[in-house]
ROFI-180554 format. One record per residue: z, y, x of N, C-alpha, C, O, CB in turn. Coordinates in nm, 4 decimals, padded with zeros to 6 digits. Glycine has a CB too. Example, Ala and Ser with C-alpha at 12.3 -4.5 7.8 and 13.67 -1.06 7.14 Angstrom:
REM ROFI-180554
(rec (00.7800,-00.5690,01.3190),(00.7800,-00.4500,01.2300),(00.7800,-00.3300,01.3200),(00.8465,-00.3319,01.4236),(00.9046,-00.4473,01.1308))
(rec (00.7080,-00.2250,01.2850),(00.7140,-00.1060,01.3670),(00.7870,00.0030,01.2900),(00.8039,00.1138,01.3409),(00.5725,-00.0598,01.4084))
REM end
This chain:
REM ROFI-180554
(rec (-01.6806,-01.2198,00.0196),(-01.5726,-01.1612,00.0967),(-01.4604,-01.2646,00.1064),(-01.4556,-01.3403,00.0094),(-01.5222,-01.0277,00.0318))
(rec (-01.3648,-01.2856,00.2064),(-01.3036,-01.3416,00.2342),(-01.1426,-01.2881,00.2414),(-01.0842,-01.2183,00.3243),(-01.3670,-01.3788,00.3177))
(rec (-01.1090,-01.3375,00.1465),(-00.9458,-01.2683,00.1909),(-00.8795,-01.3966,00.1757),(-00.9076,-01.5079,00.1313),(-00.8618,-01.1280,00.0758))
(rec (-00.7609,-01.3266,00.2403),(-00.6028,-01.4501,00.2790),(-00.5040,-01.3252,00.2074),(-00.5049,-01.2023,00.2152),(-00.5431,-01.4997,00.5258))
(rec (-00.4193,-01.4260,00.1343),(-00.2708,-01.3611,00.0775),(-00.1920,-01.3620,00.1738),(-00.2103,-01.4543,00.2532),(-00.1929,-01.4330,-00.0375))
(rec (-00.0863,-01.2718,00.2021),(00.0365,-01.3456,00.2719),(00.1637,-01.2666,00.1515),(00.1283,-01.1563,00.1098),(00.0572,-01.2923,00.4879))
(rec (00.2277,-01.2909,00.1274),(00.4170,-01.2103,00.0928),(00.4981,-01.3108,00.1516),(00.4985,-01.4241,00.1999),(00.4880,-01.1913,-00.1076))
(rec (00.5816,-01.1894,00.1165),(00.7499,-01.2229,00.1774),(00.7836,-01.2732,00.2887),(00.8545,-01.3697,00.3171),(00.8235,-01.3120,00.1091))
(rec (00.6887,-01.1505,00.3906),(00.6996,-01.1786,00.5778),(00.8749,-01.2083,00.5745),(00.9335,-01.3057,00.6217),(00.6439,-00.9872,00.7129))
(rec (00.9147,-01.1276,00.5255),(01.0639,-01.0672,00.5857),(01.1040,-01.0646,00.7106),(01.1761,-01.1441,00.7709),(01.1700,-01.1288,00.5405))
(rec (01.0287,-00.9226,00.7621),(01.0350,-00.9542,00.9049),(01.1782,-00.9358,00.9109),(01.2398,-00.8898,00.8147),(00.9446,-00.8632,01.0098))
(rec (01.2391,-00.9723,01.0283),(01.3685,-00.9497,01.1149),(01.4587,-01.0519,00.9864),(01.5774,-01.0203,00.9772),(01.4278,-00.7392,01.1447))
(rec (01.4379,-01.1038,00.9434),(01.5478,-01.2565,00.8321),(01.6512,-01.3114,00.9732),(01.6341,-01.3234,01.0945),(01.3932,-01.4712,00.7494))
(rec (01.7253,-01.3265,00.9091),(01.8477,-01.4122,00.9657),(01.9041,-01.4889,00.8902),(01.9679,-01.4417,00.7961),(01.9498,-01.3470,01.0120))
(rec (01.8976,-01.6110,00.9072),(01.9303,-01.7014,00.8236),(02.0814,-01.8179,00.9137),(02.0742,-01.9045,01.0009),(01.7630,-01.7805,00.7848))
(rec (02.1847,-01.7675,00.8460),(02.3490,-01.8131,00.9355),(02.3385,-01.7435,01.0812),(02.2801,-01.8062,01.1696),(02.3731,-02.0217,00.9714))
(rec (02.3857,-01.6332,01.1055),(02.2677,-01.5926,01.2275),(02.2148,-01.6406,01.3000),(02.2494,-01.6715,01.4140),(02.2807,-01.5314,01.3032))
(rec (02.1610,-01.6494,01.2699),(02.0238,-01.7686,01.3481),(01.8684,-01.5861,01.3164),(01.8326,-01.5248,01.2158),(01.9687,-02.0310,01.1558))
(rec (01.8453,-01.5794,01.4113),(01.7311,-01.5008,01.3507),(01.5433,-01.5655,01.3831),(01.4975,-01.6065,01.4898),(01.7598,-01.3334,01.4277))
(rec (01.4854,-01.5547,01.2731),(01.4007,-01.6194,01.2306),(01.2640,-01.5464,01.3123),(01.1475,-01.5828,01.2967),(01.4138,-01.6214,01.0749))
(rec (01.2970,-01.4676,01.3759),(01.1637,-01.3621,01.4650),(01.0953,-01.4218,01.5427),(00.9777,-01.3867,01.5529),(01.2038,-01.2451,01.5619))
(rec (01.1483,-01.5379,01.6280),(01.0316,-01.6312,01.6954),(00.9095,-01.6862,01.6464),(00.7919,-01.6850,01.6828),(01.0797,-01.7359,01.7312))
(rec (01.0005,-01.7537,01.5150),(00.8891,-01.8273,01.4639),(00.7997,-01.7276,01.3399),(00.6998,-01.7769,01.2877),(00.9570,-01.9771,01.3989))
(rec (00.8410,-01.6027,01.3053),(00.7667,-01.5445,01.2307),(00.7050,-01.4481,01.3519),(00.6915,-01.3298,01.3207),(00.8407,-01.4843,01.1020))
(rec (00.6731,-01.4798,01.4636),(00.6292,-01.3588,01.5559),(00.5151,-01.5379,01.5542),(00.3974,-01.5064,01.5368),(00.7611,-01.2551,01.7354))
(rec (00.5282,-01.6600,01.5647),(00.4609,-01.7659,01.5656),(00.3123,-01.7811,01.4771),(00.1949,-01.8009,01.5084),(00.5576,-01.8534,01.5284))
(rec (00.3842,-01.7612,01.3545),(00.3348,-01.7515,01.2448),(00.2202,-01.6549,01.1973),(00.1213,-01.6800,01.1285),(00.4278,-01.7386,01.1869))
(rec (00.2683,-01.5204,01.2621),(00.2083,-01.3951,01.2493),(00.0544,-01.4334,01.3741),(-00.0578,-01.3869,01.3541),(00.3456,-01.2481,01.3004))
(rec (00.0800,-01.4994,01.4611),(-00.0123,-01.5604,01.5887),(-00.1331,-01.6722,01.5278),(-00.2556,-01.6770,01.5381),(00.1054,-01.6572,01.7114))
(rec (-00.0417,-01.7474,01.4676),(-00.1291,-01.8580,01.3867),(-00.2307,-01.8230,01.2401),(-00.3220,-01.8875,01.1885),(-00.0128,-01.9664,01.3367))
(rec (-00.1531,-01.6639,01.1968),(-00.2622,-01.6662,01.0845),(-00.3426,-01.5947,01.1339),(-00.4291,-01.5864,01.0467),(-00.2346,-01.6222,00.9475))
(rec (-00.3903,-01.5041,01.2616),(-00.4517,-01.4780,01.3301),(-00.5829,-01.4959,01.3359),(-00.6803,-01.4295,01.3005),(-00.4076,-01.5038,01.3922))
(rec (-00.5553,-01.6698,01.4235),(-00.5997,-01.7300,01.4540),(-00.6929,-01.7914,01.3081),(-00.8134,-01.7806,01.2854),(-00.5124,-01.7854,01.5335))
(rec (-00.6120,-01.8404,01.2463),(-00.6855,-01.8566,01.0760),(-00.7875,-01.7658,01.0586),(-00.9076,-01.7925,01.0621),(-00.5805,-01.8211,00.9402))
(rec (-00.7281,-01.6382,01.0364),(-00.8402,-01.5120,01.0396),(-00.9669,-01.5484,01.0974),(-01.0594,-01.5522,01.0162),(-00.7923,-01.3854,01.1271))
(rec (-00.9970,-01.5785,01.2267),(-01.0462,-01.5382,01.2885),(-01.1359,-01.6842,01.3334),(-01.2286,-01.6994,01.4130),(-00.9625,-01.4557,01.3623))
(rec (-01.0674,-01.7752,01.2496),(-01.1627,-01.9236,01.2116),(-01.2372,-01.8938,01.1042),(-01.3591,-01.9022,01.0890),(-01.0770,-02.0672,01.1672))
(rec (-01.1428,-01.8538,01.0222),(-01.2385,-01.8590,00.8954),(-01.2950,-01.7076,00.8097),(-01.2930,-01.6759,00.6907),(-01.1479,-01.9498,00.7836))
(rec (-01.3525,-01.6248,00.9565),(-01.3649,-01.5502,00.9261),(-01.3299,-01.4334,00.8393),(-01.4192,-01.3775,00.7755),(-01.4079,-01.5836,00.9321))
(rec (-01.1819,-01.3852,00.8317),(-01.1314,-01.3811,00.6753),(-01.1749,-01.2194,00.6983),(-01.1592,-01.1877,00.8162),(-00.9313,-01.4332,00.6228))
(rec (-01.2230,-01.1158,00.6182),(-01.2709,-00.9755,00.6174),(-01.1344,-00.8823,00.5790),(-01.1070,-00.7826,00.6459),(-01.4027,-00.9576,00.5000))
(rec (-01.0402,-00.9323,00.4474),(-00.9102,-00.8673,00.4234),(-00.8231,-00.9482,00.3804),(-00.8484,-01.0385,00.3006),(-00.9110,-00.7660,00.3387))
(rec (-00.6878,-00.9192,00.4390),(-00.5596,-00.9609,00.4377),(-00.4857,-00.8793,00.3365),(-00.4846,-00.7567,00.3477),(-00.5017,-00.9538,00.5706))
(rec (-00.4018,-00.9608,00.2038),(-00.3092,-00.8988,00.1301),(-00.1722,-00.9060,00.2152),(-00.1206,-00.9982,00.2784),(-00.3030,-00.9645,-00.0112))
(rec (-00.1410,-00.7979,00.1963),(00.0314,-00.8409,00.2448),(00.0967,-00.7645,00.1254),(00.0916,-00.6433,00.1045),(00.1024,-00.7682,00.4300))
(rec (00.1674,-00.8732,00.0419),(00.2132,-00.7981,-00.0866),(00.3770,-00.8381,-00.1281),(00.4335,-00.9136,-00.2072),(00.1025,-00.8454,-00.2195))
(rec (00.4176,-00.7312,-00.0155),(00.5505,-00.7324,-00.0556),(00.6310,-00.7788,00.0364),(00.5971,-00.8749,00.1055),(00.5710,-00.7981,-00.1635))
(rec (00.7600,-00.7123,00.0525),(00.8931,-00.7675,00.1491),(00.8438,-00.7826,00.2872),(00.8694,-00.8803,00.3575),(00.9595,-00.9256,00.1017))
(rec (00.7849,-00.7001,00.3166),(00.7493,-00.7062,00.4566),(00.8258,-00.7373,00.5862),(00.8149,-00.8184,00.6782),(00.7084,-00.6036,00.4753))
(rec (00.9403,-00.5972,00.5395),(01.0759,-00.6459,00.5883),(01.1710,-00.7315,00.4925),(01.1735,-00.7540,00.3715),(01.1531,-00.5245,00.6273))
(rec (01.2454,-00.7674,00.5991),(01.3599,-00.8233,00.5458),(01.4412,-00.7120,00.4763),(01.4824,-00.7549,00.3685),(01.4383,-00.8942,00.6539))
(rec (01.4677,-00.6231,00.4921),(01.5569,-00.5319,00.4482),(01.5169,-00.3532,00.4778),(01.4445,-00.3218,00.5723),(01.6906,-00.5819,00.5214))
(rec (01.5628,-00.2724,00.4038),(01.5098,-00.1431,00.3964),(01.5059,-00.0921,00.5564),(01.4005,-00.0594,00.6109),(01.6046,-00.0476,00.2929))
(rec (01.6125,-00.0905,00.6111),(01.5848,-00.0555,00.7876),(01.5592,-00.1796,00.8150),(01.6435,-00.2633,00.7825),(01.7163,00.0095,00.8984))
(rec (01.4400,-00.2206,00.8795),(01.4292,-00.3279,00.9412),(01.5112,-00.3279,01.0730),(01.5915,-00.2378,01.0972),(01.2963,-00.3513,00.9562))
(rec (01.4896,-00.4265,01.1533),(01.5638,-00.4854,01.2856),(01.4926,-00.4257,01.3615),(01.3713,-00.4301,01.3411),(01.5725,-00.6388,01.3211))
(rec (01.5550,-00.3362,01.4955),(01.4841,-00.2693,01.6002),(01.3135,-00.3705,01.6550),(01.1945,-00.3429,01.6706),(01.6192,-00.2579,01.7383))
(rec (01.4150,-00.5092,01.6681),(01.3318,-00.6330,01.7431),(01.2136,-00.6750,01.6593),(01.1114,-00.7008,01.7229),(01.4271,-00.7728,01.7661))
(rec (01.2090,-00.6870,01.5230),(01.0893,-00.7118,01.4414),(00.9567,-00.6036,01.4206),(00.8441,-00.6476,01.3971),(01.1475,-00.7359,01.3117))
(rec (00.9849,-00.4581,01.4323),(00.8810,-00.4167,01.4212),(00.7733,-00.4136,01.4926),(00.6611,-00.4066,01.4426),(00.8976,-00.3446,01.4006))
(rec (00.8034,-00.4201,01.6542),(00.6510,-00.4461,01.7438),(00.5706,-00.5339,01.6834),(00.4552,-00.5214,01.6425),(00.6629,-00.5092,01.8931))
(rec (00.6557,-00.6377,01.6822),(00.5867,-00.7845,01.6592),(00.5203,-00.7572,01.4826),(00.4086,-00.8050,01.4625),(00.7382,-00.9447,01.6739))
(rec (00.5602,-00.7143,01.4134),(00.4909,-00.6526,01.2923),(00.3603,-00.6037,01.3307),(00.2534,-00.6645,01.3366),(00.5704,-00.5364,01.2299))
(rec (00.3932,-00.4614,01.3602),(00.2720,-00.3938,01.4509),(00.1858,-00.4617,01.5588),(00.0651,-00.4561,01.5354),(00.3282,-00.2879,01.5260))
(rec (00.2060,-00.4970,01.6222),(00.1190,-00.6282,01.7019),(00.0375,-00.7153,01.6522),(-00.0530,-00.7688,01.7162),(00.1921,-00.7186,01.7558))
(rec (00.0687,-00.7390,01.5137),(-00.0044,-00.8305,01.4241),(-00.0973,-00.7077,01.3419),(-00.2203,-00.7077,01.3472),(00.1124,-00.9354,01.3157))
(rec (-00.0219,-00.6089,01.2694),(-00.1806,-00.5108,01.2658),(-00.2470,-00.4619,01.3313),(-00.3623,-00.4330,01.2993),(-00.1963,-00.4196,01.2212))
(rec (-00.1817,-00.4307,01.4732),(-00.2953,-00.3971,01.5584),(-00.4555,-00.4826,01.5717),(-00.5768,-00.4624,01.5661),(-00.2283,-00.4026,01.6874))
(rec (-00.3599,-00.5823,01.5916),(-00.4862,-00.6750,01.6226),(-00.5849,-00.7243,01.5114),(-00.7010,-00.7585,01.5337),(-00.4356,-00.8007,01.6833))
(rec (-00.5249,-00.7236,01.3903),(-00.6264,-00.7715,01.2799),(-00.6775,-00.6392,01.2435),(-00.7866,-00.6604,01.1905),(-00.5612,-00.8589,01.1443))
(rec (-00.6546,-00.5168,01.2450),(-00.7122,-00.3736,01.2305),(-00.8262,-00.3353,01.3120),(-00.9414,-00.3006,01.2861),(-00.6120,-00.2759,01.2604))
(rec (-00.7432,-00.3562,01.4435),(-00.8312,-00.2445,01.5069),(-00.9112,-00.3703,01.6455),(-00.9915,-00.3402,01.7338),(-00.7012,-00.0714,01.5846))
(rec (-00.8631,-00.4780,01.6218),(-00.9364,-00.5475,01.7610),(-01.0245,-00.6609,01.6622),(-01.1400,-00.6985,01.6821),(-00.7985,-00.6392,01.9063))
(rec (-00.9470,-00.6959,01.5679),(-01.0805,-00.7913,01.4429),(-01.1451,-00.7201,01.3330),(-01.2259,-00.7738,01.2572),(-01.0085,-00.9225,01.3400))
(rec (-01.1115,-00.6097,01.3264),(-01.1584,-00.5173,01.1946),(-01.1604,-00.5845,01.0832),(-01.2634,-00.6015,01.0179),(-01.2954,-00.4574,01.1994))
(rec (-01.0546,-00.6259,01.0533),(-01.0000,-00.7053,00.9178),(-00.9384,-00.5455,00.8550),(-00.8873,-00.4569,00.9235),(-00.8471,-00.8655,00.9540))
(rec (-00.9623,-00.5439,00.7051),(-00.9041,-00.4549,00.6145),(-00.7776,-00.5166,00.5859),(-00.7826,-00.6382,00.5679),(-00.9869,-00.4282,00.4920))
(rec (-00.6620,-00.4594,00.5773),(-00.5723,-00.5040,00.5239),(-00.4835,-00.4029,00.4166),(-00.4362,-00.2903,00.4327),(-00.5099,-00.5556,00.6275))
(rec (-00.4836,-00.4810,00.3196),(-00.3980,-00.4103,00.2143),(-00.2525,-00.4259,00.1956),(-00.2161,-00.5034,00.2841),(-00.4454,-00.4417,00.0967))
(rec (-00.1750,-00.3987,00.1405),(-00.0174,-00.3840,00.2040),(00.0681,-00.3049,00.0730),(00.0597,-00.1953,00.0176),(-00.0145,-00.2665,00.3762))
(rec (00.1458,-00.4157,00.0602),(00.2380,-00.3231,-00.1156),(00.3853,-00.3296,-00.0550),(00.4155,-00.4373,-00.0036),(00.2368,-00.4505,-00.3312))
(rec (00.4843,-00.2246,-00.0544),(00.6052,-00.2240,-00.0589),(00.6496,-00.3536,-00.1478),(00.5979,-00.3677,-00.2586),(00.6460,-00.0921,-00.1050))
(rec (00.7414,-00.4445,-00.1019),(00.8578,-00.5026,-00.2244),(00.9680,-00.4409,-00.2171),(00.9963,-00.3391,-00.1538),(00.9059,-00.6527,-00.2188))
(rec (01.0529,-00.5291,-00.3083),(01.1921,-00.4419,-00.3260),(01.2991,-00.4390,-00.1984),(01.3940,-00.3606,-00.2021),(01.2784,-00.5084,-00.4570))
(rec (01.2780,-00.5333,-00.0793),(01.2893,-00.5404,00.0281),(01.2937,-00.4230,00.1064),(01.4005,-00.3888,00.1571),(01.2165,-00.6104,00.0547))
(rec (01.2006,-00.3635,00.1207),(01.1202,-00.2844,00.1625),(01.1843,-00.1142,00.1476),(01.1918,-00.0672,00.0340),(00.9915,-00.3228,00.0850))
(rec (01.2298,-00.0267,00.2720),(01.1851,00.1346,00.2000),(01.0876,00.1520,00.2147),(01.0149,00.1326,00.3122),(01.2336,00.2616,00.2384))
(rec (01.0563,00.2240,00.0410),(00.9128,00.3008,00.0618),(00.8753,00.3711,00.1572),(00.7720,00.3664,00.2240),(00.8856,00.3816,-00.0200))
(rec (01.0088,00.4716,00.1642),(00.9890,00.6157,00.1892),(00.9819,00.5735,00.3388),(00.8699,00.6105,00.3742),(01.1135,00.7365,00.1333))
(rec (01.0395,00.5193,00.4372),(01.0075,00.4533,00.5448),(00.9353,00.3551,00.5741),(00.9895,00.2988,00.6693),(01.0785,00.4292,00.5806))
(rec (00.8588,00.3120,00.5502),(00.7284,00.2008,00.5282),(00.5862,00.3252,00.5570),(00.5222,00.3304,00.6620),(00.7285,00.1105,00.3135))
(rec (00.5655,00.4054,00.4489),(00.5310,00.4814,00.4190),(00.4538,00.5301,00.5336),(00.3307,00.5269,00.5309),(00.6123,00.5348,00.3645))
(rec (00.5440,00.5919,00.6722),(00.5045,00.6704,00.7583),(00.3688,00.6515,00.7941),(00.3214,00.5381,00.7876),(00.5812,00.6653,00.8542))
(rec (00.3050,00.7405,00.8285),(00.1643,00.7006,00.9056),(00.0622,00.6729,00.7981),(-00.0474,00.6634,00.8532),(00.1771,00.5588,01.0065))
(rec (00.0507,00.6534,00.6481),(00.0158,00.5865,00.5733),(-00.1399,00.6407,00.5692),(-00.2267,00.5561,00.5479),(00.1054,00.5863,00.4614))
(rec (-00.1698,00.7463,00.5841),(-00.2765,00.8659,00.5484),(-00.3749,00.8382,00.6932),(-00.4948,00.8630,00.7058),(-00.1887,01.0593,00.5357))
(rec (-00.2889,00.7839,00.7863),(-00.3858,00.7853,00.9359),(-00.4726,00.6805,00.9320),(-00.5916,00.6639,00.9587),(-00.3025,00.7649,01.0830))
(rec (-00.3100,00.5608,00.8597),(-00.4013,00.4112,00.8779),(-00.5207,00.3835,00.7727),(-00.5995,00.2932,00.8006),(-00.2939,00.2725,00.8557))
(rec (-00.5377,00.4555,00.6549),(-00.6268,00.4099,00.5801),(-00.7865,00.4507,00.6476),(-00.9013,00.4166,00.6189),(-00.5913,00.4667,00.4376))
(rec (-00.7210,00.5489,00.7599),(-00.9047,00.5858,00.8193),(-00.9517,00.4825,00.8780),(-01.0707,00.4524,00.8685),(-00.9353,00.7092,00.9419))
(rec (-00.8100,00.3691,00.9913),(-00.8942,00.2551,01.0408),(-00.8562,00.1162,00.9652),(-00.8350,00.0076,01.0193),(-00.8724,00.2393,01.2031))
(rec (-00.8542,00.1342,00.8839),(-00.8533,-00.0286,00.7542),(-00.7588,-00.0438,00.7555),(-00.7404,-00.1513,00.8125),(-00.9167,-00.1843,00.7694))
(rec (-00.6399,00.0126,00.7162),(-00.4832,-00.0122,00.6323),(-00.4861,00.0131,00.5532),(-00.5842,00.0869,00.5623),(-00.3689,00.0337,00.6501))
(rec (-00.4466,00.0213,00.4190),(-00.4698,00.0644,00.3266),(-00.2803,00.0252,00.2807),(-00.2404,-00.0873,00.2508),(-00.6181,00.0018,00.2565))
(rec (-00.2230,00.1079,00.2852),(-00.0383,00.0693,00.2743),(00.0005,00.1449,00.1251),(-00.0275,00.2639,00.1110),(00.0841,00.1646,00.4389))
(rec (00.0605,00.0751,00.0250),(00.1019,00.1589,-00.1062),(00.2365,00.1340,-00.1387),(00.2688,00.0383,-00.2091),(00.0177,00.1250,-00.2348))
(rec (00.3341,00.2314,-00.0817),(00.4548,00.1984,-00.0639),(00.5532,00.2819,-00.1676),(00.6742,00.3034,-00.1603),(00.4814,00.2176,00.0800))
(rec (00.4775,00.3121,-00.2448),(00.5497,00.4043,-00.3579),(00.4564,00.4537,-00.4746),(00.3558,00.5245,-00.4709),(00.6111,00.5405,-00.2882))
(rec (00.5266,00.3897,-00.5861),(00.4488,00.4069,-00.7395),(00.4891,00.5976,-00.7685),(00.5900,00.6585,-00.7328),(00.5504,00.2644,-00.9015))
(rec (00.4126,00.6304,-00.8162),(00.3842,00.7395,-00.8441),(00.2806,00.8273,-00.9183),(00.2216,00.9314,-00.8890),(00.3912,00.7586,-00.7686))
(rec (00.2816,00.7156,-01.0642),(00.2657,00.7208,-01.1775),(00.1125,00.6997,-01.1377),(00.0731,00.7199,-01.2526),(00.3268,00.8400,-01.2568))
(rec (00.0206,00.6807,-01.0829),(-00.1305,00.6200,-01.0794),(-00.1421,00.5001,-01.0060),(-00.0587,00.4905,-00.9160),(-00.2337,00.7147,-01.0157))
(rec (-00.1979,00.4333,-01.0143),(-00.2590,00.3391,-00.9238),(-00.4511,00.3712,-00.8656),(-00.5576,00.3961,-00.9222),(-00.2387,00.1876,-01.0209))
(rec (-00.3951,00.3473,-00.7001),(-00.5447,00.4321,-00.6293),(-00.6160,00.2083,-00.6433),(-00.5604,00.0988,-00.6520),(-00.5057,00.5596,-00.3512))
(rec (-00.7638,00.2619,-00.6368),(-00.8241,00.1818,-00.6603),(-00.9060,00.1676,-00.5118),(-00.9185,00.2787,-00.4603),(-00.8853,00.2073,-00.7873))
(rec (-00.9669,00.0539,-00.4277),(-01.0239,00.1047,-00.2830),(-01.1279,00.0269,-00.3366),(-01.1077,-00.0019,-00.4545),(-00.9502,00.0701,-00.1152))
(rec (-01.2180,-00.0107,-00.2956),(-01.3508,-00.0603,-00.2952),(-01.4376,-00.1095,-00.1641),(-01.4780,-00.0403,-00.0706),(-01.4169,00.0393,-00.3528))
(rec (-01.4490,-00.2089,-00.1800),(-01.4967,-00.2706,-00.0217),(-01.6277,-00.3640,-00.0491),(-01.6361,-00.4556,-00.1309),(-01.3569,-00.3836,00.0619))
(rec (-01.7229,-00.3188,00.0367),(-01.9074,-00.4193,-00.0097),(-01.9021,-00.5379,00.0724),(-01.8216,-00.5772,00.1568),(-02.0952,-00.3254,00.0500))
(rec (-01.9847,-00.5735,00.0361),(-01.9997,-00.7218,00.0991),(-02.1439,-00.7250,00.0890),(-02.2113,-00.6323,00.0440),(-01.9205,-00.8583,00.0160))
(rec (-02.1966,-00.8539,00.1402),(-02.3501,-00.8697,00.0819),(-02.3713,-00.8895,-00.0736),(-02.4726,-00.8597,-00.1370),(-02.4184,-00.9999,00.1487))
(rec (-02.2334,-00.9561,-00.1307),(-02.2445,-01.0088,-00.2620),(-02.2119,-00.9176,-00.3795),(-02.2087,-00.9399,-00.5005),(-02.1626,-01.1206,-00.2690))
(rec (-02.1771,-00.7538,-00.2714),(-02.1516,-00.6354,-00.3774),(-02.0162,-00.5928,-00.3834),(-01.9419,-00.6625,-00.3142),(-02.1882,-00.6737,-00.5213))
(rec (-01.9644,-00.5055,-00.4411),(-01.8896,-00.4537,-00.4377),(-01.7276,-00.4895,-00.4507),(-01.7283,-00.5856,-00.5276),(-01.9380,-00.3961,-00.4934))
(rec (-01.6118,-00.4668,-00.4212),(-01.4807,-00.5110,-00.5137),(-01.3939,-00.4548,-00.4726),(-01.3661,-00.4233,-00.3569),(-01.4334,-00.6446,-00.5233))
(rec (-01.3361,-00.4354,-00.5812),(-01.2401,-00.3456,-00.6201),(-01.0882,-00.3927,-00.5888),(-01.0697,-00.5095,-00.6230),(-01.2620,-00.3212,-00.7649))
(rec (-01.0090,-00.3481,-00.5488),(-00.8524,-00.3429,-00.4786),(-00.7807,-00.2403,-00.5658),(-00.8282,-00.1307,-00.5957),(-00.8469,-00.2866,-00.3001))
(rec (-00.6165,-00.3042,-00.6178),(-00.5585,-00.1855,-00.7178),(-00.4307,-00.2436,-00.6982),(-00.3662,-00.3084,-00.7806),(-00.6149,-00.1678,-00.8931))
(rec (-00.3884,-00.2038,-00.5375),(-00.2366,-00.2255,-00.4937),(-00.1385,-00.1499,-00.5840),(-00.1477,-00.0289,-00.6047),(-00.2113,-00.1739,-00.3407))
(rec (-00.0656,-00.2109,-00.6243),(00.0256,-00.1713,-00.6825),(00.1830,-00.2081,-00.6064),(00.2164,-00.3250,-00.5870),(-00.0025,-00.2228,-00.8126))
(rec (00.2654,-00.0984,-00.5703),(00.4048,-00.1200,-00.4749),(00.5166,-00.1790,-00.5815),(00.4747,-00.2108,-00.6928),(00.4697,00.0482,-00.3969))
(rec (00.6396,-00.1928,-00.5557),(00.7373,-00.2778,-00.6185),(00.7480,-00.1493,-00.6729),(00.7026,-00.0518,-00.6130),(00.8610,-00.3683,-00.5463))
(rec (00.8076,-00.1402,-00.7883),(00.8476,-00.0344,-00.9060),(00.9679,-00.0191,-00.9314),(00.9975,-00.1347,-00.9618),(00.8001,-00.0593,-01.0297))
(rec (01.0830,00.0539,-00.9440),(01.2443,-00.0018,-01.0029),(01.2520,00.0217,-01.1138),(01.3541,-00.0075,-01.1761),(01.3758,00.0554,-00.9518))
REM end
């Protein structure tokens, strides 16, 4: 099985305002493309997704645009942990729909950790996202 890490997208960052969404809407294009060279089956995204608890109106398509396409047009699994960046409780939304087509999002500890399990030819393995904790 093939996986790629990514953390600390921070989508919608502004850095002196200067905002950083071009080139992380760039970036989000190019690991794609990686994906989809090197065949990758699941993507970690672990942590700080956003830049900040409400993200920026302008960053979330381009978020979503990037799971669309590794979900549902490459059928890449992707797993996905809240950081401290991050609201859970708004992150969260949708969470129960996306795990039917390969999201798998854990945006709030709540005293278990769920375990997912994904085969390969080489057998089985095990996933045990764990979200940022306070």
């Amino acid at each position: 099985m093939r996986i790629l890490h990514l953390s600390d997208l921070h989508m919608g960052k502004f850095l002196n305002d200067y905002s950083l969404l071009e080139v992380q809407e760039k970036l989000l294009k190019d690991t794609l493309t990686v994906c989809a060279n090197e065949k990758i089956d699941v993507i970690l995204l672990c942590g700080d997704l956003y830049d900040r608890a409400i993200p920026a109106v302008d960053c979330v398509p381009v978020f979503d645009k990037f799971l669309s396409e590794a979900v549902l047009n490459m059928g890449i699994k992707v797993f996905a942990i809240s950081g401290n960046h991050d609201s859970a409780k708004r992150l969260n939304f949708g969470s129960s729909f996306y795990k039917e087509k390969g999201f798998f999002l854990e945006s709030s500890f709540c005293g278990n950790v769920n375990k997912y399990t994904l085969c390969d030819e080489y057998g089985e393995i095990d996933f045990y996202p764990v979200p940022f904790i306070e």
